[in-house]
N, CA and C atoms as an extended XYZ file, in Angstrom:
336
Properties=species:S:1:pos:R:3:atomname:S:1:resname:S:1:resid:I:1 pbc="F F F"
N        12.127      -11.010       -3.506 N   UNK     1
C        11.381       -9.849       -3.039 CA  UNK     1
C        10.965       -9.051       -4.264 C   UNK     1
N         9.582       -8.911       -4.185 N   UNK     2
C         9.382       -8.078       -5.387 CA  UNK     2
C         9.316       -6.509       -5.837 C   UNK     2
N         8.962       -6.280       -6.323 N   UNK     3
C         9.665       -4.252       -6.110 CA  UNK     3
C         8.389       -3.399       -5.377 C   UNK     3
N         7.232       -3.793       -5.376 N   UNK     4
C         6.410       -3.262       -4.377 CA  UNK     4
C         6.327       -4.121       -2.785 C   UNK     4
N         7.536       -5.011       -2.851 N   UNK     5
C         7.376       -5.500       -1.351 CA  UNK     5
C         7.425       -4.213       -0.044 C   UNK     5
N         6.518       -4.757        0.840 N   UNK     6
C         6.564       -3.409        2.015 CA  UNK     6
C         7.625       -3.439        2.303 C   UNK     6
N         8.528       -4.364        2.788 N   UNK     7
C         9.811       -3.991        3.301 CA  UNK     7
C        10.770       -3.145        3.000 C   UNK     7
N        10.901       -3.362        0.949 N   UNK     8
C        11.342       -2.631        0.437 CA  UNK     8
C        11.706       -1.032        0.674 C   UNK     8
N        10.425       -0.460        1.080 N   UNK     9
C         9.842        0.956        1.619 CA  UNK     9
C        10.007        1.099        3.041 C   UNK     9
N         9.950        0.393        4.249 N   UNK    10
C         9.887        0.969        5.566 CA  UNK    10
C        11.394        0.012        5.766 C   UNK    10
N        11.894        0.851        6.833 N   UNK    11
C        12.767        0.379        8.047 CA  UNK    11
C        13.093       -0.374        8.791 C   UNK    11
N        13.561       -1.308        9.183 N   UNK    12
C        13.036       -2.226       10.349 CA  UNK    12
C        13.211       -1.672       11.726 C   UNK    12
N        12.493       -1.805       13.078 N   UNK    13
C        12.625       -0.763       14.174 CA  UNK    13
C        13.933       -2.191       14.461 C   UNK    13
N        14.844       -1.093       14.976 N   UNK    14
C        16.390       -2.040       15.645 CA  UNK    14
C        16.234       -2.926       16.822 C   UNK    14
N        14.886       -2.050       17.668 N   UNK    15
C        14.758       -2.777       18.770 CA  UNK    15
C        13.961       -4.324       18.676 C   UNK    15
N        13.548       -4.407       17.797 N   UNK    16
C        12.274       -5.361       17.049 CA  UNK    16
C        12.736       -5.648       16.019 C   UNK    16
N        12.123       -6.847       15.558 N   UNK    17
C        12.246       -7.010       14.189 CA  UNK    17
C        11.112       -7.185       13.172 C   UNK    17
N        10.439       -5.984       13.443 N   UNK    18
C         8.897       -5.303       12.552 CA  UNK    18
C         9.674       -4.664       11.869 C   UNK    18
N         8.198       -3.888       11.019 N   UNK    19
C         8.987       -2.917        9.852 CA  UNK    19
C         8.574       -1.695       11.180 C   UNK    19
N         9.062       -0.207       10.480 N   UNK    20
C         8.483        0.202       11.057 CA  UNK    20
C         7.983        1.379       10.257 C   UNK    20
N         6.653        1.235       10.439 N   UNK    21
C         5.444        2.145        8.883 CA  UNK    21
C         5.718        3.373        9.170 C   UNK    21
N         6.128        4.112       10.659 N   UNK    22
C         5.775        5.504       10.931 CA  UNK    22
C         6.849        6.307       10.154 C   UNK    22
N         7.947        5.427        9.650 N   UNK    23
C         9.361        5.423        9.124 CA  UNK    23
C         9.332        5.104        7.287 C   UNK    23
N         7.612        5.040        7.321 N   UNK    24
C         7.902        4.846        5.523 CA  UNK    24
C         8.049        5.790        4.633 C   UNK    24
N         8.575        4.982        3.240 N   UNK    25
C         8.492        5.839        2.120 CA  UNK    25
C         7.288        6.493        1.720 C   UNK    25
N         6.560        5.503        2.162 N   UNK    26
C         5.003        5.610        1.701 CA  UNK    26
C         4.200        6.752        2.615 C   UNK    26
N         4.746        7.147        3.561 N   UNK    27
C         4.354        8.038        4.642 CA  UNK    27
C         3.558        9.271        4.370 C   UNK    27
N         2.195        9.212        4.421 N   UNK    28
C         1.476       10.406        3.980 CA  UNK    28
C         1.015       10.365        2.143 C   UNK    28
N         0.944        9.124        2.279 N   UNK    29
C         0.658        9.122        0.816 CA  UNK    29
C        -1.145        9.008       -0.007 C   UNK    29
N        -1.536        9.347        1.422 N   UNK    30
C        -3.078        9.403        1.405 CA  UNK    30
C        -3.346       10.975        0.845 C   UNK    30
N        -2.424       11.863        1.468 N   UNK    31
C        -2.477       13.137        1.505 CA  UNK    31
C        -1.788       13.742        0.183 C   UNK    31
N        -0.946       12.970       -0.532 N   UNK    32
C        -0.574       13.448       -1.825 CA  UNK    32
C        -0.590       12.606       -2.981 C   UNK    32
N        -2.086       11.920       -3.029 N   UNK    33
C        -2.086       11.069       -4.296 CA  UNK    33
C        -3.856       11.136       -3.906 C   UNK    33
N        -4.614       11.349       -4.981 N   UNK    34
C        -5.714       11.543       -4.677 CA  UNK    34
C        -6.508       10.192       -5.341 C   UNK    34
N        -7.464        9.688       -4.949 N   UNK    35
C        -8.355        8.640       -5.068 CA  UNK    35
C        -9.125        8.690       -6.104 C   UNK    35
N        -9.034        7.580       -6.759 N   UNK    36
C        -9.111        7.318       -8.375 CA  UNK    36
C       -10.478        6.622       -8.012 C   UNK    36
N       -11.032        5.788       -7.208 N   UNK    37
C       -12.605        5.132       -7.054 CA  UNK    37
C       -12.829        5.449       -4.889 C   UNK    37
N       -14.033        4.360       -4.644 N   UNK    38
C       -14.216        3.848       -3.897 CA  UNK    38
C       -14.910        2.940       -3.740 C   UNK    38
N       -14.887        1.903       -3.013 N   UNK    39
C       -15.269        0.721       -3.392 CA  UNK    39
C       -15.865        0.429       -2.008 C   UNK    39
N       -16.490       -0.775       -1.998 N   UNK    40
C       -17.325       -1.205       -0.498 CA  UNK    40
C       -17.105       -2.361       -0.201 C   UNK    40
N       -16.524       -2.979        0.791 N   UNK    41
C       -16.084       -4.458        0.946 CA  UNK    41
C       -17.019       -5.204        1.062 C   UNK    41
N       -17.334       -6.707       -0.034 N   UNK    42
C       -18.484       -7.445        0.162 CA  UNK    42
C       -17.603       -8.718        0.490 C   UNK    42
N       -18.800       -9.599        0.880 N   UNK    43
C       -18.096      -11.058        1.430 CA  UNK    43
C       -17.190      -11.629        0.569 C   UNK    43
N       -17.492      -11.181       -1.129 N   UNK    44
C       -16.375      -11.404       -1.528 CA  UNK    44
C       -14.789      -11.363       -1.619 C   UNK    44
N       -14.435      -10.345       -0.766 N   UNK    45
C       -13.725       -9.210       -0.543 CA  UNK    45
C       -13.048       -9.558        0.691 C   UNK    45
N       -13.983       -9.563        1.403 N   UNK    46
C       -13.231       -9.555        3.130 CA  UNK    46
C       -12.303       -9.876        3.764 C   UNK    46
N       -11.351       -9.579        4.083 N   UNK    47
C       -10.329       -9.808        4.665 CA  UNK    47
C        -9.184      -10.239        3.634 C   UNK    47
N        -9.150       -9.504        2.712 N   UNK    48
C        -8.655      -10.293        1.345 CA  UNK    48
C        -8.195       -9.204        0.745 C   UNK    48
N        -7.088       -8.148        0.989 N   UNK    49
C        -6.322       -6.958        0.628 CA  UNK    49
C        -6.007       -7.634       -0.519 C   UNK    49
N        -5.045       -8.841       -0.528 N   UNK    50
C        -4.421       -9.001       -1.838 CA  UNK    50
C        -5.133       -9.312       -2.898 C   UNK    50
N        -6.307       -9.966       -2.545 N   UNK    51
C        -7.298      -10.055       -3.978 CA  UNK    51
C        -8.282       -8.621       -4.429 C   UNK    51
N        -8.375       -7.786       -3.525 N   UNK    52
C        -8.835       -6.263       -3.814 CA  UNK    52
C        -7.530       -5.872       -4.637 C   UNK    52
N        -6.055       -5.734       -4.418 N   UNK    53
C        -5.614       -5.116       -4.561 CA  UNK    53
C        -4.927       -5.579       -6.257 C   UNK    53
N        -5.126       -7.055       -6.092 N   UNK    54
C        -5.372       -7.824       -7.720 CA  UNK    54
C        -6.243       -7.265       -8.516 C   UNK    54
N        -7.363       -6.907       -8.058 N   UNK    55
C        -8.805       -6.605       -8.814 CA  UNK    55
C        -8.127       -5.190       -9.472 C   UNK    55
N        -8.012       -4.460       -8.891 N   UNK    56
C        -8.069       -2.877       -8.884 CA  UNK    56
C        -6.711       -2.077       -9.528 C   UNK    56
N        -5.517       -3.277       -8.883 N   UNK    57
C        -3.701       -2.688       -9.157 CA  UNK    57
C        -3.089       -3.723      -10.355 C   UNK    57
N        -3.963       -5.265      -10.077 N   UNK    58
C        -3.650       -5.472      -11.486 CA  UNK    58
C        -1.890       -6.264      -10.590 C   UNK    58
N        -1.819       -6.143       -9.414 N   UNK    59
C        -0.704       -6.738       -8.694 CA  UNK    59
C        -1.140       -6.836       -7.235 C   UNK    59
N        -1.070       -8.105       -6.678 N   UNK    60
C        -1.017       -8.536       -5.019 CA  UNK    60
C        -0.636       -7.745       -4.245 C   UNK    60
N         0.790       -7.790       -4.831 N   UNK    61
C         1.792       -7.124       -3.784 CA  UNK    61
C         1.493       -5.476       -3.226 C   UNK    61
N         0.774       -4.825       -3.721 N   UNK    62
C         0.327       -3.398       -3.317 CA  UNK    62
C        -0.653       -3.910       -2.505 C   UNK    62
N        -0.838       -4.760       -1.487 N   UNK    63
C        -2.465       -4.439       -0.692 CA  UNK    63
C        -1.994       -3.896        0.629 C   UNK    63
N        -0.775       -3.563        0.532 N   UNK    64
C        -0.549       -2.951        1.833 CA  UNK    64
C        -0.241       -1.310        1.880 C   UNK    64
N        -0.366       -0.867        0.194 N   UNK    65
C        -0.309        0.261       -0.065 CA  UNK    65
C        -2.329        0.953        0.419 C   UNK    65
N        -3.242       -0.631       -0.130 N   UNK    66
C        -4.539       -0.302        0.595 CA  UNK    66
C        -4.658        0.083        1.494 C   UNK    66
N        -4.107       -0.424        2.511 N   UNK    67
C        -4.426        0.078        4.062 CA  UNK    67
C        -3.409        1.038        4.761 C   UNK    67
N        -2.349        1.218        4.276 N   UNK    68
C        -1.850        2.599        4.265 CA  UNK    68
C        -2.931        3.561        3.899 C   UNK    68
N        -2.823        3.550        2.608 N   UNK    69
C        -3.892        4.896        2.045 CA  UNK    69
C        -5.199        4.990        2.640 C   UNK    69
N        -5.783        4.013        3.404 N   UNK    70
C        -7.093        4.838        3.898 CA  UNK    70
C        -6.670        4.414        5.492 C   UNK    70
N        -5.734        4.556        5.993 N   UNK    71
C        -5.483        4.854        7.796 CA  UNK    71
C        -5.612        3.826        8.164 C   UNK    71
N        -5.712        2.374        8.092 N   UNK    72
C        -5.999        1.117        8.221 CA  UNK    72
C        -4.645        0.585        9.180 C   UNK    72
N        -4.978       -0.487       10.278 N   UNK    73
C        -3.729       -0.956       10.585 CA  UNK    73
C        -3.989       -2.156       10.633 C   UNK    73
N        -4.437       -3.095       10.697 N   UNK    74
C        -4.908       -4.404       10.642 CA  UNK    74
C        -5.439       -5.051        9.047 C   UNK    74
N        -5.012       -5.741        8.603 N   UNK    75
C        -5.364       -6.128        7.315 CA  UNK    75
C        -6.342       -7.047        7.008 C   UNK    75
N        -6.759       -8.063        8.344 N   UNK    76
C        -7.621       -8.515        8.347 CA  UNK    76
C        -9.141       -8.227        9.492 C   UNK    76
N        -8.389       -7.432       10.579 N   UNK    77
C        -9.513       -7.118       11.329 CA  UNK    77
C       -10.131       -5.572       10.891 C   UNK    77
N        -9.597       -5.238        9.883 N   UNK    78
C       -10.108       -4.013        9.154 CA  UNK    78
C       -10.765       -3.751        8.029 C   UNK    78
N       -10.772       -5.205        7.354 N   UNK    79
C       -11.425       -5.337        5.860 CA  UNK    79
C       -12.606       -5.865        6.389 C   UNK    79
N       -13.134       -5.430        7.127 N   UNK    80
C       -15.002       -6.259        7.177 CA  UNK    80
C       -15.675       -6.050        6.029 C   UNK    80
N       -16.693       -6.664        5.645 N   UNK    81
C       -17.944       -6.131        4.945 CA  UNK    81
C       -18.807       -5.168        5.358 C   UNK    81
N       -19.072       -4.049        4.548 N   UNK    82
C       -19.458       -2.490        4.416 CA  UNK    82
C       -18.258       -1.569        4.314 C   UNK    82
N       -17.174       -2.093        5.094 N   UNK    83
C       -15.886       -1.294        4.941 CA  UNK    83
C       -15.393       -0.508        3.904 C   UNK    83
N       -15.885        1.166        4.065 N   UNK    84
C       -15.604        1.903        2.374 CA  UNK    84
C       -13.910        1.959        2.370 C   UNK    84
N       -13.391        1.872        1.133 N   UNK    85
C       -11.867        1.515        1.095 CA  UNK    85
C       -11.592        2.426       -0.219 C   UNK    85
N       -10.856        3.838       -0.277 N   UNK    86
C       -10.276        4.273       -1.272 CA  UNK    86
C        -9.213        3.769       -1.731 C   UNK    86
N        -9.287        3.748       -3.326 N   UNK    87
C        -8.162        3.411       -3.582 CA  UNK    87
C        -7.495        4.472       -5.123 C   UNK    87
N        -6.287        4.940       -5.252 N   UNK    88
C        -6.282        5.764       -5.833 CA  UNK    88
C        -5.624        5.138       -7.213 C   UNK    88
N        -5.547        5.615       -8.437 N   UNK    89
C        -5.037        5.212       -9.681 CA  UNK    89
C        -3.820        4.470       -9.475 C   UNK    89
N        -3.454        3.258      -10.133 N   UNK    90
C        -2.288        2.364       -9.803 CA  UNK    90
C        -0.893        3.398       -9.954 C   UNK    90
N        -1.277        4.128      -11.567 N   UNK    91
C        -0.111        4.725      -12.066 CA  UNK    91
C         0.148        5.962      -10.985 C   UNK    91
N        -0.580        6.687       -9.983 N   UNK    92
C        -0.484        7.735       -9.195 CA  UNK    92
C         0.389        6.775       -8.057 C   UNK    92
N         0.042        5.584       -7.807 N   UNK    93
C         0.765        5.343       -7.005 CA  UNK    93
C         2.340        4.969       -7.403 C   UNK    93
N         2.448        4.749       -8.639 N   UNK    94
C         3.824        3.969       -8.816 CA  UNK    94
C         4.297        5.394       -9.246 C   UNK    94
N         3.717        6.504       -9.429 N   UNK    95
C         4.513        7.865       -9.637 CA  UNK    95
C         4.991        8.722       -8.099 C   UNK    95
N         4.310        8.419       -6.849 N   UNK    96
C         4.723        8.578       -5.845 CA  UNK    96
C         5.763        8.096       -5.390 C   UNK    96
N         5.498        6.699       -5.942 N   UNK    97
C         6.516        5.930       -5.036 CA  UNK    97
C         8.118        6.082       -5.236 C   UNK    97
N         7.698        6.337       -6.879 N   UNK    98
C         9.262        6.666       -7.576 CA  UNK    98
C         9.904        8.058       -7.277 C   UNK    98
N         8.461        8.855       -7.309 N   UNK    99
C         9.414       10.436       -6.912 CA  UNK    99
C        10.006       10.020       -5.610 C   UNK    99
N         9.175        9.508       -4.350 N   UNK   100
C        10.083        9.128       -3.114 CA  UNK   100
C        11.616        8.516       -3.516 C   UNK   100
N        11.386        7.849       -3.979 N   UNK   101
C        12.906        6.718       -4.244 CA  UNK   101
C        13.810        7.259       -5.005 C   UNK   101
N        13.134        8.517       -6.025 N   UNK   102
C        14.509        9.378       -6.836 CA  UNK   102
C        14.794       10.246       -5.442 C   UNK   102
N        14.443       10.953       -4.650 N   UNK   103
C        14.565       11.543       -3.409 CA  UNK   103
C        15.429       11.021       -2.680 C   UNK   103
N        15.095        9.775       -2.193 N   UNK   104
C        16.017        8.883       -1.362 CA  UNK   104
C        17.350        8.308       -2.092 C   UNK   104
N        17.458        7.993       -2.838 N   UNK   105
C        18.021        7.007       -3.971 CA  UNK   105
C        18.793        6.238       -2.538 C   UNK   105
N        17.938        5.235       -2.462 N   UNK   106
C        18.232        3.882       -1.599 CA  UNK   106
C        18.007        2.908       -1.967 C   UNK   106
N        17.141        2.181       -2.883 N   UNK   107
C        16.851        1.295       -3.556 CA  UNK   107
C        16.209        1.439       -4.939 C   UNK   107
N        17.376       -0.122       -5.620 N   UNK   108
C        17.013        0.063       -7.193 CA  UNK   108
C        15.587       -0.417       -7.322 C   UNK   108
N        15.107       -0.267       -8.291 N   UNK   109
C        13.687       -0.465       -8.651 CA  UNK   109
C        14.340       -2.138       -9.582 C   UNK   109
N        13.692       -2.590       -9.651 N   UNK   110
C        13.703       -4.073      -10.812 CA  UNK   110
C        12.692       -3.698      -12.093 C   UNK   110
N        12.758       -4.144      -13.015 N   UNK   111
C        11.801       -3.792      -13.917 CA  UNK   111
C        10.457       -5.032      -13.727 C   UNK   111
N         9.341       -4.040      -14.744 N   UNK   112
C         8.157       -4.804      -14.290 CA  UNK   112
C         8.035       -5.979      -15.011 C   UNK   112
């Protein structure tokens, strides 16, 4: 598991065995990390979080921090082409994520 895995960050609901997002670390993180570009989904793109999120984070594993941050719940029925998609500075996000986790202190971080 790698240190931006989603699981890492949300809960699992007890009754289910989903995560459960309404329960994340990441919770509201649209609202306190402000957007570094915006970008427009082309056929290149489509349905393809983890290769946007390669392009832009420079790592896969954040494409679910994509569709968190712009209200998204579907990862593939939500990335169409024209689809505008903010995405905010990598380092704003890995500074959120850590103030959450010094907050919580629930999980170690691994180095990069």
């Amino acid at each position: 598991m790698g240190r931006f895995d989603a699981s890492r960050y949300m809960p699992v609901n007890p009754d289910k065995d989903d995560l459960n997002f309404y329960d994340a670390k990441f919770a509201n993180m649209r609202f306190s990390v402000a957007a570094g570009r915006e970008i427009i989904v082309d056929a290149s793109n489509e349905a393809n979080l983890p290769g946007i999120a390669e392009t832009y984070f420079g790592d896969q594993s954040l494409w679910w921090l994509i569709l968190d941050y712009n209200g998204l719940i579907d990862p593939i029925q939500d990335i169409k082409v024209g689809t505008r998609l903010l995405l905010p500075e990598r380092r704003s996000i890995i500074a959120f994520l850590e103030a959450r986790e010094s907050n919580n202190q629930q999980v170690e971080f691994e180095e990069l």
